[in-house]
TIGUNU-622459 format. One record per residue (C-alpha): z, y, x. Coordinates in steps of 0.25 Angstrom, whole numbers, padded with zeros to 4 digits, always signed. Each point is the difference from the previous one (the first is absolute). Example, Ala and Ser with C-alpha at 12.3 -4.5 7.8 and 13.67 -1.06 7.14 Angstrom:
residues 2
+0031-0018+0049 -0002+0014+0006 
end
This chain:
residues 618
-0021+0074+0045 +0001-0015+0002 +0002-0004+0013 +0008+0013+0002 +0011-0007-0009 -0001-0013+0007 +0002+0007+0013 +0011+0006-0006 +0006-0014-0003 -0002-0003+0012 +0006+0010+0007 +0012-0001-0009 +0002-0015-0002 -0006-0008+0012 +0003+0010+0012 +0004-0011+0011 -0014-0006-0003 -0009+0014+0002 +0011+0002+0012 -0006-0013+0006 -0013-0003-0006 -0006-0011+0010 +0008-0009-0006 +0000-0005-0015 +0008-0011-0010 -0008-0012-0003 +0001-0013-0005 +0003-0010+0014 -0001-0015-0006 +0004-0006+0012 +0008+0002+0012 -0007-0010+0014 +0012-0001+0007 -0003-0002+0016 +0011-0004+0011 +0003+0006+0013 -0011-0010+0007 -0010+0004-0010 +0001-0012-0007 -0001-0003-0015 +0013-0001-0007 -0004+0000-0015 -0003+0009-0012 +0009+0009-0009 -0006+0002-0014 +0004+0013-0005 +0002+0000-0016 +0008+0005-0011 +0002-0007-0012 -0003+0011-0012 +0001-0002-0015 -0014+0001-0006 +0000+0012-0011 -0005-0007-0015 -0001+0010-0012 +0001-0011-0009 +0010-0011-0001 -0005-0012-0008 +0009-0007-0012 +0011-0007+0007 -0001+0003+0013 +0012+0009+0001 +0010-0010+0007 -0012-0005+0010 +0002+0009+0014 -0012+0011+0004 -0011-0004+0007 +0000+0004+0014 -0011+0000+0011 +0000+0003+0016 -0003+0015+0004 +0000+0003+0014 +0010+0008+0010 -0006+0014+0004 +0000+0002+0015 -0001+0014+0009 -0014-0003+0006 -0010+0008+0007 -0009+0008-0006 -0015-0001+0002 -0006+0013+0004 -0014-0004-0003 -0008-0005-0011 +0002-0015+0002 -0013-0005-0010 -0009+0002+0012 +0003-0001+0015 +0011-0007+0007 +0012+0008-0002 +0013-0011+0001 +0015+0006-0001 +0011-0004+0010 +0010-0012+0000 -0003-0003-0017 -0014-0001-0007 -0008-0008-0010 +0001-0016+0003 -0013+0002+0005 +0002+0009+0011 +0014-0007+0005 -0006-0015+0001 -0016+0003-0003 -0007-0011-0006 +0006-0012-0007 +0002-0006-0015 +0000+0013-0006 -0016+0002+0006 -0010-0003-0006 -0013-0005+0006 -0007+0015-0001 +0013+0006+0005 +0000-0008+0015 -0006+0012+0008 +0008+0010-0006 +0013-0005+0001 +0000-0004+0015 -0006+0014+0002 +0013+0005-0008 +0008-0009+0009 -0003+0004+0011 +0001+0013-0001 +0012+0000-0004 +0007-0008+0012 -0008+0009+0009 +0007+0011-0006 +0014-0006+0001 -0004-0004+0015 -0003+0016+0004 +0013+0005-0007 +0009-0010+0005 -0008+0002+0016 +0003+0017-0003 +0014-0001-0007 +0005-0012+0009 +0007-0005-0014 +0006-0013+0002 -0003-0004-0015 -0013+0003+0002 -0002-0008+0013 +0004-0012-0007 -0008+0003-0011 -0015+0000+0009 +0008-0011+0009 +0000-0008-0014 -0016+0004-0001 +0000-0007+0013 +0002-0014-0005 -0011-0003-0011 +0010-0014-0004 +0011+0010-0004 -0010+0009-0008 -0006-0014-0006 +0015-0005-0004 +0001+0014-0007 -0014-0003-0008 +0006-0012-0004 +0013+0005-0005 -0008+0009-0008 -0010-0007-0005 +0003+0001-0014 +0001+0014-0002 -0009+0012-0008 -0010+0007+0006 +0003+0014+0001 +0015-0002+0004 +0007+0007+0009 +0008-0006+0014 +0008+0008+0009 +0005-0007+0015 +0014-0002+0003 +0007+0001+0011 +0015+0001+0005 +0004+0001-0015 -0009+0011-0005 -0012+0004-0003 -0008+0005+0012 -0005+0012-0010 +0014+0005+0001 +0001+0001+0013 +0003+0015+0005 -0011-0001+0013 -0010-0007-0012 +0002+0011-0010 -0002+0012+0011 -0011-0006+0007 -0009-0003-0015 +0006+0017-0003 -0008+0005+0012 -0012-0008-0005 +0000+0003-0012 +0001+0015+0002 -0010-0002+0011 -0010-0007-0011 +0001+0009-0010 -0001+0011+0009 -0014-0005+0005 -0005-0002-0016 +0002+0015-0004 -0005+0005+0013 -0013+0009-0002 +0005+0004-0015 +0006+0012-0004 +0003+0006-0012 +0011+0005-0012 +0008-0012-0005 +0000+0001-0015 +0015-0003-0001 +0006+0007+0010 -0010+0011+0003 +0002-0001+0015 -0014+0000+0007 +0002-0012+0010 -0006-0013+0003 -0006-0008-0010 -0001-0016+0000 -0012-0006-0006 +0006-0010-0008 +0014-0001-0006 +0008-0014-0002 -0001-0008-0010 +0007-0001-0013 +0007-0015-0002 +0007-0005-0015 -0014+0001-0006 -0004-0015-0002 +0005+0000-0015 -0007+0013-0004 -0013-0006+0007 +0000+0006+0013 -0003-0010+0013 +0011-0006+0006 -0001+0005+0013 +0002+0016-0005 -0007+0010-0007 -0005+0016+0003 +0003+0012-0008 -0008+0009+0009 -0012-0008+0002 -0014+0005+0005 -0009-0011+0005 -0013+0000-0007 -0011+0010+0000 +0003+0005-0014 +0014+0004+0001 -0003+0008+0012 -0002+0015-0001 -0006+0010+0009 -0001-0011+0011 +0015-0003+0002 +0003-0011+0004 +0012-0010-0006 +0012+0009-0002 -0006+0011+0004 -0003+0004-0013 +0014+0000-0005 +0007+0004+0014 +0016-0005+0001 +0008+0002+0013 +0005-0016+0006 +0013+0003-0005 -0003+0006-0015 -0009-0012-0003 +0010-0011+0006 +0012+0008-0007 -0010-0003-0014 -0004-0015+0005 +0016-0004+0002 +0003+0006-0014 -0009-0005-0007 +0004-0015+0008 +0013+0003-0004 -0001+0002-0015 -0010-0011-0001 +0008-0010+0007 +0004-0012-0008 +0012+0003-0008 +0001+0013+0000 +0008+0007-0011 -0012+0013+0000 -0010-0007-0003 -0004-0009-0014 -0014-0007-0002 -0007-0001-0012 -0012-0008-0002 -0006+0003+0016 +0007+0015-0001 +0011+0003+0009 +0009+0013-0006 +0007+0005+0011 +0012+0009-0002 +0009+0008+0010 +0007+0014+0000 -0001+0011+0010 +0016-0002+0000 +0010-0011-0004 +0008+0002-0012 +0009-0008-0006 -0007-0005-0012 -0009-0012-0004 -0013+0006-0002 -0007-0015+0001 +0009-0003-0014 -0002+0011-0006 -0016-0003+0002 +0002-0016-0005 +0010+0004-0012 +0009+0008-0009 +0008+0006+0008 +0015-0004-0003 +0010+0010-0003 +0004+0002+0013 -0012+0001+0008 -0004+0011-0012 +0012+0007+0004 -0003+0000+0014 -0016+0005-0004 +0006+0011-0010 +0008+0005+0011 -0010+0001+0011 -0009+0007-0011 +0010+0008-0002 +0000+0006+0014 -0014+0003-0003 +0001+0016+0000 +0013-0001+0006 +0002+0013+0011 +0000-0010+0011 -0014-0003-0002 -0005+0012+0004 +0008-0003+0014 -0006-0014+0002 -0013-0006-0001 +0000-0010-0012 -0001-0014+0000 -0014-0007-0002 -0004-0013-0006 -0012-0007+0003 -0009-0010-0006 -0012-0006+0004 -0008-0012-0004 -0008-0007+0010 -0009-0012+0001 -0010-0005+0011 -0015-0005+0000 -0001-0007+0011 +0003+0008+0011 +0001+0014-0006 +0015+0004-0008 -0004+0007-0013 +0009+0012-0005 -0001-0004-0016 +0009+0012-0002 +0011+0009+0007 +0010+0009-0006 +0010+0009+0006 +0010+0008-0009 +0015+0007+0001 +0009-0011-0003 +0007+0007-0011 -0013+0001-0007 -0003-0015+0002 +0012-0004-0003 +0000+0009-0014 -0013-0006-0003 +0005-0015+0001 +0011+0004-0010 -0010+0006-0010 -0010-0013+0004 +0011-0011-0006 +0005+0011-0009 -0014+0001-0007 -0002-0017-0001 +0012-0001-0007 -0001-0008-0014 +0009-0004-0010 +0003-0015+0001 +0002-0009-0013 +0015-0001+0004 +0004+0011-0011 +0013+0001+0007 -0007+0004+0014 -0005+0013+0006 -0015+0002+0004 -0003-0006+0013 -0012-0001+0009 -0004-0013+0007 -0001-0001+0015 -0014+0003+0008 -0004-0014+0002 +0000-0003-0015 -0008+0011-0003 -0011-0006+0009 +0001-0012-0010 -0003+0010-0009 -0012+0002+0007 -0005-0013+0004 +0005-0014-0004 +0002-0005+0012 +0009+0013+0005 -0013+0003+0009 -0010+0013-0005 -0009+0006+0009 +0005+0007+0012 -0004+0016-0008 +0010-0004-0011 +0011-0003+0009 -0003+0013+0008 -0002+0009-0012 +0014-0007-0005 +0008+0004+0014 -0007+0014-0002 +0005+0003-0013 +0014-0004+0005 +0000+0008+0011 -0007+0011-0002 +0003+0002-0015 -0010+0008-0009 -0009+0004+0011 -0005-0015-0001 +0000-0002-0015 -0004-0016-0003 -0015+0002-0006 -0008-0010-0008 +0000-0012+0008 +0015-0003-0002 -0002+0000-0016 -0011-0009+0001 +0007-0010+0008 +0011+0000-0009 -0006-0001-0014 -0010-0009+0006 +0012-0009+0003 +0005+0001-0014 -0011-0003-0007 +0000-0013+0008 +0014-0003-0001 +0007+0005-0014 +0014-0001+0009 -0004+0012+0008 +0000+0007-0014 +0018-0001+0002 -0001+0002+0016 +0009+0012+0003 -0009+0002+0015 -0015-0002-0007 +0006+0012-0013 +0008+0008+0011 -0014+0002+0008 -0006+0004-0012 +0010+0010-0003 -0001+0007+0014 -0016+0001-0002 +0002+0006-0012 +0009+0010+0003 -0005+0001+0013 -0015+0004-0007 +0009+0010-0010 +0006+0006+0010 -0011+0004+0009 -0010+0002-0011 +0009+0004-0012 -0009-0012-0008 +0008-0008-0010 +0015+0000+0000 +0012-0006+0008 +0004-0013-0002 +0015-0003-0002 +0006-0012+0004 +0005-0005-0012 -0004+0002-0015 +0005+0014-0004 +0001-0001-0016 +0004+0014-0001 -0015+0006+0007 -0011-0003-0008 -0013-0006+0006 -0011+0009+0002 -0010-0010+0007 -0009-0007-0009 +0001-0012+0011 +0014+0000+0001 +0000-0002-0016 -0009-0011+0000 +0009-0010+0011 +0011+0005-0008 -0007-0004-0014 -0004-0014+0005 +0015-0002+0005 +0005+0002-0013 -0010-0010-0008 +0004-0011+0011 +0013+0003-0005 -0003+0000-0015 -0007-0014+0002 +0011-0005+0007 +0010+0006-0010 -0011-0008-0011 +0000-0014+0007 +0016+0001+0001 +0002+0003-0014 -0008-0010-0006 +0007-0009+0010 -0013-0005+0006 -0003-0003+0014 -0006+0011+0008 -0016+0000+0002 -0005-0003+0014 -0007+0013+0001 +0007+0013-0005 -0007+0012-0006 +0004+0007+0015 -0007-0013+0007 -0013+0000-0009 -0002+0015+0000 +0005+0008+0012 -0012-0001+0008 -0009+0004-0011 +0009+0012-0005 +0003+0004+0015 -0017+0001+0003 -0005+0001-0015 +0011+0009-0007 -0006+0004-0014 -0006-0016-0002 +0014-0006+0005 +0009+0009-0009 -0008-0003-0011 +0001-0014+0001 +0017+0001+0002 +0003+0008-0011 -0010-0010-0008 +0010-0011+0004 +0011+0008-0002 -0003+0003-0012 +0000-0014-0005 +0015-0003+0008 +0005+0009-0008 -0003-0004-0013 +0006-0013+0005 +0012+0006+0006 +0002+0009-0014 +0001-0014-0007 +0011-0006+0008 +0008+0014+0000 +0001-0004-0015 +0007-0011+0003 +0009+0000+0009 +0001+0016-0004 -0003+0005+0015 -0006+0013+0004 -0010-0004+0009 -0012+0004-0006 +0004+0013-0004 +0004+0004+0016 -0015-0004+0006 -0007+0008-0011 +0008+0011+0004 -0001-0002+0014 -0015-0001+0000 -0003+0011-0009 +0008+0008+0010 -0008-0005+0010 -0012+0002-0009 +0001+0015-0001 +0003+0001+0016 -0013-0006+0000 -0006+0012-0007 -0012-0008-0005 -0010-0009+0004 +0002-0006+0014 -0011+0003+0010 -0010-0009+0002 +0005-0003+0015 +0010+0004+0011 -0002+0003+0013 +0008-0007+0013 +0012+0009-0001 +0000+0000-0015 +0001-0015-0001 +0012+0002+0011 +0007+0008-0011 -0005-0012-0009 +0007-0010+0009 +0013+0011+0001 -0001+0002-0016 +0001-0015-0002 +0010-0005+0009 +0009+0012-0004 +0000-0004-0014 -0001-0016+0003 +0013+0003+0010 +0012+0003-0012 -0005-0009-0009 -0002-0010+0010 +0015+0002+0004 +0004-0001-0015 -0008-0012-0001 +0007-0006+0010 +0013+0003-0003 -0001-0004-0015 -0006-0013+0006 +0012-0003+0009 +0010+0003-0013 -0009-0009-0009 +0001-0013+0010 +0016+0005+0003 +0004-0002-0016 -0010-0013-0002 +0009-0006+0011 +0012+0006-0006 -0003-0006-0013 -0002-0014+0006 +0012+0001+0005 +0008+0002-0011 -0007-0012-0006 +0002-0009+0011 +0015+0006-0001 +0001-0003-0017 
end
């Protein structure tokens, strides 16, 4: 269950905050810094200077230093134990600007009323704790409130700051919020609050199944903006209007969690979602979040972004290994979790939530990059698959597809074949290839086609695996497979043609002109190449008879190899994953004759210059 895991982070990862949950971490823009007379001495800005994060790095701008920008200090504050959007509920000693000076440059003309109400609400609270705790902090603090000059010079110190920011007071060195009699005193009313909300309520909690209290509302969520939450928080558990009630409970009476469960959820979900954090990774207003029941020693946040390297494979091997070890039997085994969350306005949405054994997950992240492997055009190197953030280019041209792709993408790596990529996926990618002719080499656009494809045989038993590479030794069986394969070698047989004749290459090849058609319209198309092919080879049989070459003689027997794999007339059209195996066909045969290409392009130039040279020499 959800929340039971994030309880179980919680317990596990952010025990001294549950041990002390009046209080949280926030973002304190500013410290007021009062003297012993309660007199103003000035502000203290509180910011760090953070490099700003750019995936891509312009042309040029390598020797240029990072961009940076000002993030805020976190400070231990009071915790409100009320919901702060109605009412007047101020915290102790540090608050928004609005609560610590009330209203100045940063009102607004419809905001008058309710900043002085927030203003003085707050001093009159800082006035009955410093009269019951007898703090001397705190007495300067309401002797500082006494003298509206000193409040007025505060305004006018920061008069140029945002809206919404935090200021804490300052006295004797420190903050007043890390006081030990300021602390104690906002323990005692926070238990005493949030005593008096779950009063009258009584039920099981879902998490913990003790049958206890029950607040009504729970804390809300923070780290959201991005994914189009409200700044102020958002809710998991939320019952506020009439048609998500059921049975006439009332807010979270309808899903019942004791104060602690649903703060244990809250600060783990705050945790993970906090700015920086190495569990979580956005993608187009979805937050994945990651984290294991227990640390291990291994990268699991890599092994999600890329290839693993040899040794984090070694590392993954070896805790797979363990799988079935008789140790297992003794321990409970590890977990990892994902889930992927947005927010609509106030509400957090689960997109998708995953729990599995680690070594399960982590077998399934080898068999994920394993399965996108493609043969490059190097010759001379291995199969490799490209890293997660190319495949989304895959997907989308701006490395952005909708939200379910991503999701479905994440699945599949985690969760292996129960989550096999369907239709959507090879959509995406031919779409992108029949737009751009590049896509038609892209190792991450062919790679996801090869993991539908054998993701469809292997749950369905349709078609047949596809390899990496071109295997000359198994013959094809698909007429699909044979039709990308077919147009690769014409394109090569025109290209072969042009060089021969020693005649510059036409702006639009046979694979440019026909690849669409043959991939949608397969009996039309092929009829039209092997039209044109035809005609090639009679050119090609000519200029074999004089410069006494062979060429003609290898493409006739390639293509009537091919021919016969055919087994007859092509259909009249493919489906979506045949023209994937149409794509695979094509660049598989494209790739070694690409290669060879190349390579005798490179040798061609290497002796005109060494010819040149021996002239210049003479």
């Amino acid at each position: 269950m959800f929340v039971q895991a994030l309880a179980g982070y919680a317990d596990t990862h952010l025990r001294k905050q549950l041990d002390d949950v009046a209080f949280e971490e926030r973002p304190v823009q500013y410290f007021l810094q009062i003297g012993k007379d309660g007199s103003f001495l000035g502000v203290i800005p509180r910011f760090t200077e953070v490099p700003v994060a750019s995936p891509k790095q312009k042309k040029g701008s390598a020797d240029k230093p990072p961009k940076t920008r000002l993030q805020p200090e976190l400070l231990s504050v009071p915790r409100s134990p009320a919901n702060r959007n109605s009412g007047l509920h101020p915290l102790l000693g540090s608050d928004d600007i609005k609560y610590v000076l009330g209203p100045g440059p940063w009102t607004k003309a419809s905001e008058l009323e309710n900043h002085r109400d927030r203003h003085e609400a707050f001093v009159e609270l800082l006035r009955r704790v410093a009269k019951e705790t007898r703090d001397r902090a705190l007495e300067i603090c309401a002797q500082f409130y006494d003298q509206p000059e000193q409040v007025e010079r505060a305004r006018e110190a920061l008069a140029k700051v945002t809206p919404g920011s935090n200021v804490a007071l300052f006295v004797f060195g420190q903050p007043v919020t890390e006081r030990d009699e300021v602390r104690a005193w906002w323990r005692q009313h926070y238990e005493a609050s949030t005593a008096e909300r779950g009063a009258g309520q009584t039920a099981e909690c879902l998490i913990s199944g003790v049958v206890g209290p029950i607040p009504s509302t729970h804390a809300k969520i923070k780290g959201t903006s991005a994914l189009g939450g409200q700044p102020a928080g958002v809710s998991l558990m939320s019952f506020d209007k009439p048609a998500f009630r059921s049975y006439g409970w009332e807010q979270n009476a309808n899903s019942p969690v004791s104060s602690d469960r649903a703060m244990a959820y809250v600060l783990a979900l705050n945790d993970l979602l906090k700015p920086g954090s190495q569990n979580r990774k956005d993608f187009d207003g979805v937050a994945f979040l990651f984290w294991l029941k227990r640390d291990v020693d291994i990268d699991y946040n890599s092994l999600l972004e890329e290839p693993p390297s040899d040794v984090l494979l070694d590392k993954a091997r070896a805790i797979i290994g363990l799988k079935n070890g008789a140790w297992m039997r003794q321990e409970e085994r590890n977990e990892l979790y994902m889930a992927a969350v947005s927010a609509t306005g106030s509400r957090l949405v689960l997109r998708s939530w995953s729990s599995m054994p680690l070594e399960d997950a982590l077998e399934s992240l080898l068999g994920f990059w394993e399965q996108l492997k493609m043969q490059p055009l190097e010759k001379d190197k291995p199969p490799r698959a490209e890293p997660f953030w190319k495949l989304l280019h895959a997907l989308d041209r701006e490395g952005r597809p909708p939200a379910s792709r991503t999701v479905a993408l994440r699945r599949r790596a985690l969760e292996g074949r129960c989550s096999p990529l369907g239709y959507r996926i090879v959509s995406d990618v031919l779409a992108r290839m029949r737009a751009d002719k590049e896509k038609r080499r892209d190792i991450a656009a062919l790679g996801l086609l090869r993991l539908c494809l054998n993701d469809l045989h292997a749950t369905t038993g349709k078609g047949e695996p596809m390899p990496a590479a071109l295997d000359e030794t198994e013959p094809p069986q698909h007429p699909a497979y044979v039709c990308g394969r077919l147009l690769a070698l014409h394109d090569s047989l025109q290209w072969r043609t042009f060089d021969a004749a020693e005649e510059a290459q036409p702006n639009a090849t046979v694979a440019d002109r026909y690849y669409t058609l043959m991939m949608n319209s397969p009996a039309i198309g092929v009829a039209k190449v092997f039209d044109l092919g035809r005609k090639h080879l009679s050119k090609l049989r000519k200029l074999d008879a004089k410069s006494g070459t062979s060429y003609c003689d290898y493409f006739t027997r390639r293509i009537c190899e091919l021919e016969e794999h055919l087994g007859g007339e092509p259909p009249v059209q493919f489906d979506l994953h045949d023209k994937a195996r149409f794509a695979l066909g094509f660049y598989h045969e494209k790739a070694p004759r690409f290669r060879a290409r190349k390579a005798e392009s490179i040798s061609t130039k290497l002796q005109a210059n060494s010819n040149s040279t021996d002239e210049e020499n003479q």
